[in-house]
C-alpha positions as CSV (number, residue, x, y, z in Angstrom):
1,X,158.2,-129.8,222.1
2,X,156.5,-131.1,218.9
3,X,154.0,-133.5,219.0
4,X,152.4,-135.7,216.2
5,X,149.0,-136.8,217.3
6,X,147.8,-140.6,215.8
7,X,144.4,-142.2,217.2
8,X,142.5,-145.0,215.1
9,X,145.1,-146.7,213.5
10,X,143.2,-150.5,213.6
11,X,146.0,-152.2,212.1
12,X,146.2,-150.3,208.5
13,X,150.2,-149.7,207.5
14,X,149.3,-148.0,204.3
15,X,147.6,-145.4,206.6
16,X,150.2,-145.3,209.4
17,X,152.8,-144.9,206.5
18,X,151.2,-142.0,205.3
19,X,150.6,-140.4,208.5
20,X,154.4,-140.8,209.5
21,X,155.7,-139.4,206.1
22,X,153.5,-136.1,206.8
23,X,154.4,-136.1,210.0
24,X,158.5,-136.1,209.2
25,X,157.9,-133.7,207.0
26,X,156.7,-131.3,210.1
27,X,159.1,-132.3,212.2
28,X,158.1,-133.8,215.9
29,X,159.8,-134.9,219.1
30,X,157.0,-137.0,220.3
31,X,154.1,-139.4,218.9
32,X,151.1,-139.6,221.2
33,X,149.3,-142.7,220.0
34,X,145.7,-142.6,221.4
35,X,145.0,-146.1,221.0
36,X,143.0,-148.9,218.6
37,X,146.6,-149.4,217.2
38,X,145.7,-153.1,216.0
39,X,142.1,-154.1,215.6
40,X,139.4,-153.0,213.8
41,X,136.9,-153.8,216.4
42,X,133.6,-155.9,215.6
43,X,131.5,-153.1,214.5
44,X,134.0,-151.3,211.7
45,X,134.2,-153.9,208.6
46,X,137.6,-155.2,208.1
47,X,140.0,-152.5,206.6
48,X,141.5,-152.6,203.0
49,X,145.0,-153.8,203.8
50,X,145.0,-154.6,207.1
51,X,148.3,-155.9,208.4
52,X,148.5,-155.7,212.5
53,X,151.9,-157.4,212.3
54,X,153.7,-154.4,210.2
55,X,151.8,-151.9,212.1
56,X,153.3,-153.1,215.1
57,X,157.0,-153.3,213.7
58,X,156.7,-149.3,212.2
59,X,155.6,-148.5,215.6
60,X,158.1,-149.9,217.4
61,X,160.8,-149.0,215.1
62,X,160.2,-145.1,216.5
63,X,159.3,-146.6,219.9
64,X,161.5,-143.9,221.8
65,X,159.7,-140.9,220.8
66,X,156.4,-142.8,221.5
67,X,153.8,-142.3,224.6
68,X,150.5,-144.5,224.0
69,X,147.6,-145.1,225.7
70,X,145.0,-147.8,225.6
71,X,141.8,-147.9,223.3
72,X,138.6,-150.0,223.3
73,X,139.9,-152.3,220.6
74,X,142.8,-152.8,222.3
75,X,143.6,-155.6,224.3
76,X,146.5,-157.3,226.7
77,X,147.8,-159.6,223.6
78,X,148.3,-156.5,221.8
79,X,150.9,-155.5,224.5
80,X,152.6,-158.2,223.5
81,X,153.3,-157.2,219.8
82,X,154.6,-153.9,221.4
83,X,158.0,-152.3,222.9
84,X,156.8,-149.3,224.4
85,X,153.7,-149.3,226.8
86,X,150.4,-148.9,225.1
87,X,148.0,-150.3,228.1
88,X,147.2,-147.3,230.6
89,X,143.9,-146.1,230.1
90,X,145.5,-142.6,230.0
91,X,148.5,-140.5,230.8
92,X,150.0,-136.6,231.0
93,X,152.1,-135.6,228.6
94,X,154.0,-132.5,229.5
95,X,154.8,-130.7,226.4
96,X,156.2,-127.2,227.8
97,X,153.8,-124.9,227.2
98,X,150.9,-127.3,226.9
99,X,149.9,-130.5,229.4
100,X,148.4,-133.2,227.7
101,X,146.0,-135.7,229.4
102,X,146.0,-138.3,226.7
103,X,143.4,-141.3,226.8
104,X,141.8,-142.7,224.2
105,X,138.3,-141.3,224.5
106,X,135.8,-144.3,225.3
107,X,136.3,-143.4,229.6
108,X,137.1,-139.5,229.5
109,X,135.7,-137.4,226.4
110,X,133.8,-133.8,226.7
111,X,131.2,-135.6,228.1
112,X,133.1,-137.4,231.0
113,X,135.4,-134.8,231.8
114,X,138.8,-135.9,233.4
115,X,140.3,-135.4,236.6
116,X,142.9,-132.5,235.1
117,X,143.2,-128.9,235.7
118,X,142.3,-125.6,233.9
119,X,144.2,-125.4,231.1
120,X,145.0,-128.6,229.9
121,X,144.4,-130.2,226.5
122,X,142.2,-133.3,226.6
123,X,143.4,-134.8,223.6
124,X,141.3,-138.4,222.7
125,X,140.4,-140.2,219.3
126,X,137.3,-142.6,219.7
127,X,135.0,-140.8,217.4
128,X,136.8,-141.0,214.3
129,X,136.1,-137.3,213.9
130,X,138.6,-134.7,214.0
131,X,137.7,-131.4,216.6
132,X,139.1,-128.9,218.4
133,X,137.3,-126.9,220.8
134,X,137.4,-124.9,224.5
135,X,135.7,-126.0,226.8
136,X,133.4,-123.5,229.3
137,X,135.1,-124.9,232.3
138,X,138.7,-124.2,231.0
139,X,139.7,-127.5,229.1
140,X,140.6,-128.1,225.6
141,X,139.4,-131.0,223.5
142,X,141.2,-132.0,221.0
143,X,140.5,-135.4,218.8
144,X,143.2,-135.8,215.9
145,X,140.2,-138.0,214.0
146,X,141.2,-141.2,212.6
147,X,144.1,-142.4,210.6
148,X,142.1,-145.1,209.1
149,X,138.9,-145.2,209.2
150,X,137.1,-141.6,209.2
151,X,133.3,-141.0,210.2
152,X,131.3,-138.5,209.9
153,X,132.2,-137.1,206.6
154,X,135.9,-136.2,207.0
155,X,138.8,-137.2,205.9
156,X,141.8,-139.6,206.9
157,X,143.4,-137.4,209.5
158,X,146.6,-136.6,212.2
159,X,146.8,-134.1,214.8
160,X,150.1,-131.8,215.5
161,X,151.3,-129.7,218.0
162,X,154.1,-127.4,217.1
163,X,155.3,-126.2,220.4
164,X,152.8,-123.1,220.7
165,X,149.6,-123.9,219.0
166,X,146.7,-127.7,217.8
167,X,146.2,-128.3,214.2
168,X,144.3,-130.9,212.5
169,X,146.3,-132.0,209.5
170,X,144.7,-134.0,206.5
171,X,146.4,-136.9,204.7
């Protein structure tokens, strides 16, 4: 299974739009969306062409290939703009090879490890900063960055699994 990894999307088509054409180019069978879909949140400025309304009708035009989880921008009203669930603070993904605890970052990170077994990918945004990285006690962390609003010095950016190995991809 293919997955296409988008995290920090606060409400910015243009982005999203971007994201989705590279990510049709790879092919996927699955988006994980780890969460701030709408909002920008009170500490992030307003982002250049910020639409939440057509964010919500891209995303739910693909809502059958979609799995999402909640972020700390997120809220219950954004549900409601929404055909696919997008409130669970986390959930497994089971992508053959791989097992994907997805969450958005804010509750489980490298820091507050989750309850998942050896071997499985932590995947979370949060931090606006792209990584990938094994952990001593045998999980992965993986943070596609942000599709929006990057920190830390990088760049806009998606994550993808292509059935065998993690990639951060630029857009």
């Amino acid at each position: 299974m293919r997955v296409l990894f988008l995290s920090d999307i606060h409400g910015v088509p243009s982005a999203l739009e971007a994201a989705l054409a590279a990510g049709d180019a790879l092919g996927f069978d699955r988006i994980a969306l780890l969460g701030d879909l709408l909002y920008h949140g009170p500490r992030n400025g307003v982002p250049d062409f910020y639409d939440p309304v057509k964010v919500a009708r891209m995303l739910n035009a693909r809502k059958d290939s979609i799995v999402a989880v909640r972020g700390n921008c997120d809220a219950e009203v954004d549900q409601m703009m929404f055909e696919f669930p997008m409130m669970g603070d986390y959930t497994l993904l089971d992508a053959g090879a791989e097992t994907f605890f997805l969450t958005h970052g804010h509750l489980w990170n490298e820091h507050r490890l989750p309850p998942a077994g050896v071997g499985t990918v932590l995947a979370h945004g949060h931090t606006h900063v792209p990584g990938l990285k094994k952990l001593e006690c045998g999980l992965t962390v993986f943070n596609p960055g942000s599709v929006s609003l990057p920190k830390g010095g990088s760049g806009r950016s998606f994550g993808y699994f292509d059935g065998d190995s993690l990639r951060i991809c630029e857009i």
